[in-house]
N, C-alpha and C positions, 0 to 999 in steps of 0.2 A: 504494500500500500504506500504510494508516496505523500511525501509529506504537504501540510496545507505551507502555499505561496508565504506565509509572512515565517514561518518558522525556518522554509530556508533560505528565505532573504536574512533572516537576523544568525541561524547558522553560518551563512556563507561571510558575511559581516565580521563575524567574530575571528574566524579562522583567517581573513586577509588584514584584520588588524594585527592579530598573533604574529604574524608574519614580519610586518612592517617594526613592531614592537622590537622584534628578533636582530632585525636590521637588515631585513631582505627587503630589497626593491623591484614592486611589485605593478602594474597597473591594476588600476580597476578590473574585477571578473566581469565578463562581460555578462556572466549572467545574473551575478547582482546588478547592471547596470539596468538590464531588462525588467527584473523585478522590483528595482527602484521606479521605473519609468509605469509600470501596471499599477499601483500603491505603495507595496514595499512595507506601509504601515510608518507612522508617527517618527518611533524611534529611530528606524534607518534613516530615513531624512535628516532628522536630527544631529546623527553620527557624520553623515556626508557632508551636512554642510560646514559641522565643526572640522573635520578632513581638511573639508579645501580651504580654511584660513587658517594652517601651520604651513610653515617656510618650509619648503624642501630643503636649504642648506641652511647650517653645517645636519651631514645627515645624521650625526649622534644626536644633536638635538631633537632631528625631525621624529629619528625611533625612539628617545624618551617620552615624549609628549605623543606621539600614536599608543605609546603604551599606558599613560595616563588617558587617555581616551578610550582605551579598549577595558580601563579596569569601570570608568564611570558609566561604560555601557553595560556590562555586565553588571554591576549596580543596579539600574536602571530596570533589564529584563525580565528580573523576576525578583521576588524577597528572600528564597532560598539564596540565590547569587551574595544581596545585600547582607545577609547576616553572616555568609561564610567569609566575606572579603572584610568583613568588619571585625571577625572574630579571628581570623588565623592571617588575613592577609599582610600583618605584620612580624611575623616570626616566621621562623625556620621550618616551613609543615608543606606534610603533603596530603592531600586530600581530593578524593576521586570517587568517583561509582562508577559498576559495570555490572553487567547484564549476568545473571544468576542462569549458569547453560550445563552445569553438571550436577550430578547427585552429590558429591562431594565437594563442597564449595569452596575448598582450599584451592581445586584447581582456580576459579574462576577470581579468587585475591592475587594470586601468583599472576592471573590474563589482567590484573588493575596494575599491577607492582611492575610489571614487566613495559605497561602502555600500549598493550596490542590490543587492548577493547575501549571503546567511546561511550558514554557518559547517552542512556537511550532517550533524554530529554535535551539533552545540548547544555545543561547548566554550567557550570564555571566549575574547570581544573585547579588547583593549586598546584604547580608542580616546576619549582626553579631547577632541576638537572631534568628537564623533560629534554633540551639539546643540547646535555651538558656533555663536549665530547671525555669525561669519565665514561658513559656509558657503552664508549669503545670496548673498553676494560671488564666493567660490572655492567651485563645490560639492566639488572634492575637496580643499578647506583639510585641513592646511599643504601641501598637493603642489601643484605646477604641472606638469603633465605632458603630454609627449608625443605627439600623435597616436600611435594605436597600433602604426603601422607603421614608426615612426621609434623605438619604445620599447628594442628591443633594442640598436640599435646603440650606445644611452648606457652599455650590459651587458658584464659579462664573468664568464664563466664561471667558475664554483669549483669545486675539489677539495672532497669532502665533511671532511677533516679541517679545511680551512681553512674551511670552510660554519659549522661548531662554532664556531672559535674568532671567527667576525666575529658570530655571534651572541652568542656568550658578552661580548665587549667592550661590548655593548648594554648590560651590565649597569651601565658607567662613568659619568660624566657626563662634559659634552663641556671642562668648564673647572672649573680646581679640584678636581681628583678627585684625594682625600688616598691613594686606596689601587687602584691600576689592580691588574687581577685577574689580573695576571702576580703579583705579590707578594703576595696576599691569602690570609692562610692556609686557606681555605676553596674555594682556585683547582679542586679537583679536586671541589667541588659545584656550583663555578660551570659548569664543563664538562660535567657530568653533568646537568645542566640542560637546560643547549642540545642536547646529545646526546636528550635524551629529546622534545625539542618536533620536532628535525626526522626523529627515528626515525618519528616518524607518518606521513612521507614516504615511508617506504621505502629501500631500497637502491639503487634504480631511478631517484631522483628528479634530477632534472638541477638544478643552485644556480645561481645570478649575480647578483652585485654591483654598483654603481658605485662600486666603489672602484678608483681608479685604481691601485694597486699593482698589481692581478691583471691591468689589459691584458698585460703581458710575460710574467705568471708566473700559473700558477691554485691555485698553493699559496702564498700570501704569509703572514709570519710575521705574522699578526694582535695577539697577543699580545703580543710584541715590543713593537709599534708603541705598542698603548693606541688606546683612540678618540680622544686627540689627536693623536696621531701619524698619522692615516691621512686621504689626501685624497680624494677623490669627487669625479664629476658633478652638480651640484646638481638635486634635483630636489622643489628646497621654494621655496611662493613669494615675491616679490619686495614683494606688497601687502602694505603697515604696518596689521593688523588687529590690534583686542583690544590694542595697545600691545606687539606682540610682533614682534619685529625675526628672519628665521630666519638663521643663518649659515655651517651646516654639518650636512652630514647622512650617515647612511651606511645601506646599504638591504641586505638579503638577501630574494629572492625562490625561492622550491623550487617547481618544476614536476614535476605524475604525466601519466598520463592520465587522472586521475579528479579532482585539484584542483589548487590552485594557495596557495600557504601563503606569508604578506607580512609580513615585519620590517621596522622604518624605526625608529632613530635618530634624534634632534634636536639640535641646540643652537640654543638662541633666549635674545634678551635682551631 
């Protein structure tokens, strides 16, 4: 079934900003030109016409400022987008969804971890080594992961209140964090956040960790803790690439029968 006209106008939109953001120099698709010229819908207009009043040169500046435009579009597209670029777009994270295609659905983390599966609504990646040539080296740089059948046992199961709050802590850094989001006067946006990224889950969705608190307990006071405060299974790797050392990581994964939705954590030096 193909998709309705404005979903792949604002698809195709996203993907030639990513580009541009990248520092590839790109023309217009001609068939986003085409479904710009049919409607296209509000926001594409919007996006184009902020497009064409940035300079082309110098082109560093031209792909920072397409890349500030690609993140206020995706803002813009939906509130899933808004709360995930509000809540992790500042730290070290990686955060995805992909489509739920085997009974065992470690394979289908390993098809998010690795980036051979798209996201079946188009919402917003987080992912800074998405072209990071590490990934020469480790294709699913920074992770080092498990055959798929050994993946779960590194897991442990979360209660959906503790699901919230191990996301919500994503929003910390892993050292030096002047304001952990137990005492941040904004703690109940912060949560409202996380609450709306894994609502797209459902009620139904099954959560799990490596965070070792939850082997004994599957309600751990996340918050409490702070992302310094919490220990993990590592499951970032060992290879000194890009001059970046990883040292601690903490992961939330949500499983449907329909997808599979991937938070990860970093601290690297």
């Amino acid at each position: 079934m193909s998709l309705p006209a404005d979903r792949t106008a604002l698809d195709l939109l996203d993907a030639y900003l990513e580009a541009l953001g990248d520092g590839t120099d790109l023309p217009l698709p001609q068939g986003l030109v085409c479904l710009a010229a049919e409607g296209g819908g509000e926001l594409v207009h919007w996006v184009l016409g902020r497009l064409r009043c940035i300079p082309c040169e110098p082109k560093g500046t031209f792909a920072r400022q397409a890349g500030s435009l690609l993140a206020e579009f995706r803002s813009r597209r939906c509130p899933w987008n808004a709360a995930a670029l509000r809540l992790l777009g500042d730290t070290y994270t990686f955060a995805a969804t992909g489509p739920r295609r085997h009974e065992d659905w470690a394979h289908d983390v390993h098809a998010v971890l690795h980036r051979s599966v798209a996201d079946r609504w188009g919402w917003v990646r987080l992912d800074r080594d998405r072209t990071g040539t590490a990934r020469h080296t480790v294709p699913a740089y920074p992770f080092d992961l498990p055959d798929a059948p050994e993946f779960p046992g590194r897991l442990y199961p979360l209660e959906a209140q503790a699901a919230v709050a191990a996301l919500a802590v994503m929003a910390e850094e892993w050292q030096s964090e002047p304001a952990p989001v137990r005492s941040r006067p904004d703690r109940d946006a912060v949560l409202a956040d996380a609450r709306t990224l894994l609502d797209r889950y459902g009620p139904a969705a099954r959560c799990w960790t490596n965070a070792t608190a939850a082997a004994c307990d599957p309600a751990p006071d996340f918050l409490a803790a702070g992302l310094q405060g919490t220990q993990s299974h590592g499951f970032v790797t060992c290879e000194y690439l890009n001059g970046l050392d990883f040292f601690e990581d903490l992961g939330l994964i949500a499983v449907t029968g329909d997808e599979v939705g991937v938070f990860w954590s970093f601290g690297a030096c």
